[in-house]
C-alpha positions in Angstrom: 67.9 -46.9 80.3 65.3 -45.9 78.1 66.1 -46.3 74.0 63.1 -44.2 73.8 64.8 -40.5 72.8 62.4 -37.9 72.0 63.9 -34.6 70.2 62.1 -31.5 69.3 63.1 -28.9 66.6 63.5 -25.4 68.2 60.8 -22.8 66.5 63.1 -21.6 63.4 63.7 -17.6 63.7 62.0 -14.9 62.6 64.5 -11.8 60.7 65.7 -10.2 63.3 65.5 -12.6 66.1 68.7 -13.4 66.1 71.3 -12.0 68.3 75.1 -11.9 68.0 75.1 -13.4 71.4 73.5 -16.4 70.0 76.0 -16.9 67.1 78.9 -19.6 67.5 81.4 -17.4 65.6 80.0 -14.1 66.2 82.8 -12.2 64.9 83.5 -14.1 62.0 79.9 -14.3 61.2 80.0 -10.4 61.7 83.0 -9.6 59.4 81.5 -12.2 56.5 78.4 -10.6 56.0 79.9 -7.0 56.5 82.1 -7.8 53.5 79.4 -8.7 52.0 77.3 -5.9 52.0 80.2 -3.6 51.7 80.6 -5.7 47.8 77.0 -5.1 47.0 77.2 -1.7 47.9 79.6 -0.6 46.5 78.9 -2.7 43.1 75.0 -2.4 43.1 73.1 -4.8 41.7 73.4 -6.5 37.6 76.7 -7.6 37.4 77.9 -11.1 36.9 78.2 -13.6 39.9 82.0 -13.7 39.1 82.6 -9.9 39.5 80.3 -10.2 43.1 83.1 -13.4 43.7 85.7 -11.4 43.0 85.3 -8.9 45.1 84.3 -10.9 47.9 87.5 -12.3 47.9 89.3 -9.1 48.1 87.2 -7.6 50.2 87.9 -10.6 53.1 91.3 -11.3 52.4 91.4 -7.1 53.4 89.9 -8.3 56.6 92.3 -10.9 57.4 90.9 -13.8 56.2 92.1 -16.7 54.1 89.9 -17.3 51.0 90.1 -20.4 48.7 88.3 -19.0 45.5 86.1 -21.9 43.7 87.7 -22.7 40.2 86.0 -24.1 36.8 86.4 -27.4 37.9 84.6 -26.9 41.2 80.7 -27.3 41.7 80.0 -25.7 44.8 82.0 -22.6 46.1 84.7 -23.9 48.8 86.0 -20.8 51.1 88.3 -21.3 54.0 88.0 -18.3 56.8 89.7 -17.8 60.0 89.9 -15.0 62.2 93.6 -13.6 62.5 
């Protein structure tokens, strides 16, 4: 046995190479990012990161999800999702 191991890097993706086939969580991914763009939508662009939060969080909890919000104390935004 050889400890030789040899690993290449897949080519990263271009936008739009990407398939939903390809995703691990293709549904989730799917419902995540439609929330998203259903936020900035419907709030456009220039408000604060905490109104964009907010509705985030209502918009996925809508969707089934459950959502741990990020609190002062917090450095980096902790959300727990799961498909119903």
């Amino acid at each position: 046995m050889s400890d030789d191991v040899s690993y290449e890097a897949p080519e990263p993706l271009r936008f739009g190479q990407l398939k939903r086939g390809d995703l691990i969580h293709p549904e989730l991914s799917h419902s995540i990012v439609g929330a998203a763009m259903r936020v900035l939508n419907t709030l456009k662009p220039g408000l604060g990161e905490k109104a964009y939060e907010n509705a985030l969080v209502v918009e996925l909890c809508k969707r089934g999800h459950r959502v741990e919000q990020q609190n002062d104390s917090m450095f980096t935004t902790r959300v727990s999702l799961s498909i119903p």
